[in-house]
C-alpha positions as CSV (number, residue, x, y, z in Angstrom):
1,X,69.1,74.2,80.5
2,X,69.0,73.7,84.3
3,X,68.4,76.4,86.8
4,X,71.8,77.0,88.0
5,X,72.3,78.1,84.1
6,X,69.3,80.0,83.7
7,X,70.4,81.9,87.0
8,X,74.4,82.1,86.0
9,X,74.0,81.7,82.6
10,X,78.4,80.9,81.2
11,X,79.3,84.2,80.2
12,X,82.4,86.5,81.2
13,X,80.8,90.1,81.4
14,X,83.8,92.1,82.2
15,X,81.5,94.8,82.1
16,X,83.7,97.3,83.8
17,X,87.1,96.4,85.6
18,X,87.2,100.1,87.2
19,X,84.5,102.9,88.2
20,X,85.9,106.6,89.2
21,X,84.1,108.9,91.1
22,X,85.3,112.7,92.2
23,X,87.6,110.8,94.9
24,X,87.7,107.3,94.2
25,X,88.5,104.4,91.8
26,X,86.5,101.4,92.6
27,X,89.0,98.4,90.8
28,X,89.0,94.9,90.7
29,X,90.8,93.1,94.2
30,X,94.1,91.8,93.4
31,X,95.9,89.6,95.9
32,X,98.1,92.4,96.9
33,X,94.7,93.8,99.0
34,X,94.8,90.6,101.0
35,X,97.1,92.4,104.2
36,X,94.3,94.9,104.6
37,X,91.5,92.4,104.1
38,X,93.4,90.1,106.5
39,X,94.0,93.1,109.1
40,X,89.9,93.9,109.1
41,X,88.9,90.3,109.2
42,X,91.3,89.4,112.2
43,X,90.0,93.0,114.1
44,X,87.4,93.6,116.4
45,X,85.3,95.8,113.7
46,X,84.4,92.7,111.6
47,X,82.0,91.1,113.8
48,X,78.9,92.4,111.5
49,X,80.4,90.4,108.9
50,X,81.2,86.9,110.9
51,X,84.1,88.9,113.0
52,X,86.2,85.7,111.8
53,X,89.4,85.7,113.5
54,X,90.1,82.4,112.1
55,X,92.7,83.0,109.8
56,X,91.7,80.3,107.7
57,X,88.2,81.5,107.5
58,X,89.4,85.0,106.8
59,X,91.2,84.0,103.8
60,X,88.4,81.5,102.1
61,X,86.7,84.8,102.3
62,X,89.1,86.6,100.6
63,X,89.6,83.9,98.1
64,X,86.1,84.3,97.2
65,X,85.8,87.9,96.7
66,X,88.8,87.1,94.0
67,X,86.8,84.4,92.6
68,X,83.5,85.7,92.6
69,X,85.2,87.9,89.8
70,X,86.5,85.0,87.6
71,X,83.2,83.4,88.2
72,X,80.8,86.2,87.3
73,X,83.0,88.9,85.3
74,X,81.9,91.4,88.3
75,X,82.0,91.4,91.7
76,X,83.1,93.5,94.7
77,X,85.7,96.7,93.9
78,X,88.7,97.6,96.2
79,X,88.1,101.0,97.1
80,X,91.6,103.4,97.2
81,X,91.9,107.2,96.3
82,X,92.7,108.0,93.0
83,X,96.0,109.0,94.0
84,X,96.6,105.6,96.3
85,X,96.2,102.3,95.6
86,X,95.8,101.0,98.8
87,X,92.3,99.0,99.3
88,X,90.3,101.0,101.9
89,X,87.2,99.0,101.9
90,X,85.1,96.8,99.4
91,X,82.2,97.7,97.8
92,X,80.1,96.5,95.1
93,X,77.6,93.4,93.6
94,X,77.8,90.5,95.2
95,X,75.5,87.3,94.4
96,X,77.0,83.9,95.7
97,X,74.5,81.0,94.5
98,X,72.9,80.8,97.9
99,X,71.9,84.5,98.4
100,X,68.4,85.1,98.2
101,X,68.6,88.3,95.8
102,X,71.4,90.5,94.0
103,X,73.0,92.5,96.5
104,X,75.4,95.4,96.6
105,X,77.8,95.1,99.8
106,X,79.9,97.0,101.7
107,X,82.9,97.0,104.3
108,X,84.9,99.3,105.2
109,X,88.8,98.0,106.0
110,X,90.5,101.0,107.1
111,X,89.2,102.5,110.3
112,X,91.3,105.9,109.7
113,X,88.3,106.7,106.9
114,X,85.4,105.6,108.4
115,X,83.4,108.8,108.9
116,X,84.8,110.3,105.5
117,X,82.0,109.4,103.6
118,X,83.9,107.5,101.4
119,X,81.2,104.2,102.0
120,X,78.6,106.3,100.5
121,X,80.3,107.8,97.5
122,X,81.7,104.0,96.6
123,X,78.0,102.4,97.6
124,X,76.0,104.8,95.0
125,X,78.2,104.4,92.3
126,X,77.9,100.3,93.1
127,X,74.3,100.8,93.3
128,X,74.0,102.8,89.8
129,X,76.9,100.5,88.1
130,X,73.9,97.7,89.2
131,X,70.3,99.0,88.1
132,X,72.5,100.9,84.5
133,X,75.2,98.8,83.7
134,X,74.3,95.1,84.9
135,X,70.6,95.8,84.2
136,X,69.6,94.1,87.1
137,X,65.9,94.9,88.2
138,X,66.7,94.8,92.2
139,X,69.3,95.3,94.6
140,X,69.2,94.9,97.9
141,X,72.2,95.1,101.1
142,X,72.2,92.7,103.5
143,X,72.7,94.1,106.6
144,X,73.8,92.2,110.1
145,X,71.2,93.5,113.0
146,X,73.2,95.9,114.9
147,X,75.5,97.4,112.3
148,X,74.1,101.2,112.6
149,X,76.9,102.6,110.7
150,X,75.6,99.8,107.5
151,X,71.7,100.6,108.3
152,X,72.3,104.3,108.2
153,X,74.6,104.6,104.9
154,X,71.7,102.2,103.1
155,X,69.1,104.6,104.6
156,X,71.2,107.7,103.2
157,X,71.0,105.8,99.7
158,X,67.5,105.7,99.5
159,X,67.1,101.9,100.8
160,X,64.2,101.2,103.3
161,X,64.0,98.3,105.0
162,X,62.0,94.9,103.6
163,X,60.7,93.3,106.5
164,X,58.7,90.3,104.5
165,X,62.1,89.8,102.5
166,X,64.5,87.2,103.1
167,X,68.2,87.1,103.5
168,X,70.9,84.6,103.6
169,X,70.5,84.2,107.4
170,X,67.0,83.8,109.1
171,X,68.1,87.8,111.2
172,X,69.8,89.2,108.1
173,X,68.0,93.1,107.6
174,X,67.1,93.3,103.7
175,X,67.0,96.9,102.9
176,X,66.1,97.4,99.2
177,X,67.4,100.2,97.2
178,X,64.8,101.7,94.7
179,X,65.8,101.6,91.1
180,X,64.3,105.5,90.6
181,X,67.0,106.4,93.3
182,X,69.8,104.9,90.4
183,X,71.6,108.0,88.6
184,X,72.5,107.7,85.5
């Protein structure tokens, strides 16, 4: 077996399509999320995540948050109230072969609910669906330098920062979340 097996083993989890919380469903992307995904990406707000503006860019991106799905049977959720299906943001486990650890990211893609705590309520049911359904031992965010609103919703879930850890770029912040802080 060689490593890239060992570490991505050929299996199709599909351990959950959907999570609800009291406000939320956190569901798998479908194309149909690409206008808001596309409208973020092209915005001012996304420069802590590459602020692409390259539409081509913006789309590989996209392409790989569908894929990562096919690829792992998990990935990041579109976030939308229960009671809308429009994709507010995306949240969930992310771990692309080059990343360092397995991460649970976030981005929010509507600026109207920024500030609603919406992040947060999507983020800890991303970070429990990680440590109790996936089983994995760590989880860490990856955080751009200078994206307060990022570092203070992983401080609010219990992640401190990991200075001696390493991220996918040489000034990516690694805050770990603690597996004690998971609820079942």
């Amino acid at each position: 077996m060689t490593s890239s097996e060992l570490k991505y083993p050929r299996r199709r989890l599909q351990v959950c399509q959907n999570l609800n919380t009291d406000r939320l469903t956190l569901r798998r992307p479908t194309a149909d999320d690409w206008p808001a995904f596309h409208d973020f990406m092209m915005s001012d707000r996304s420069t802590a995540f590459g602020g692409h503006k390259d539409l081509g860019k913006a789309w590989r991106t996209f392409a790989s948050e569908l894929g990562h799905w096919d690829i792992f049977g998990y990935g990041m959720w579109a976030v939308t109230r229960q009671d809308d299906d429009t994709a507010l943001g995306l949240v969930g486990p992310w771990t692309p072969p080059d990343w360092p650890e397995t991460e649970i990211g976030w981005m929010i893609l509507s600026d109207a609910v920024e500030g609603t705590g919406i992040a947060t309520e999507a983020a800890k049911a991303a970070v429990d669906h990680a440590f109790n359904v996936l089983g994995w031992d760590t989880v860490v965010s990856y955080i751009a330098p200078g994206n307060t609103r990022s570092i203070r919703l992983a401080e609010k879930l219990g992640a401190v920062l990991d200075t001696p850890a390493t991220g996918p770029a040489a000034d990516t912040l690694v805050y770990r979340h603690p597996k004690e802080q998971a609820h079942v």
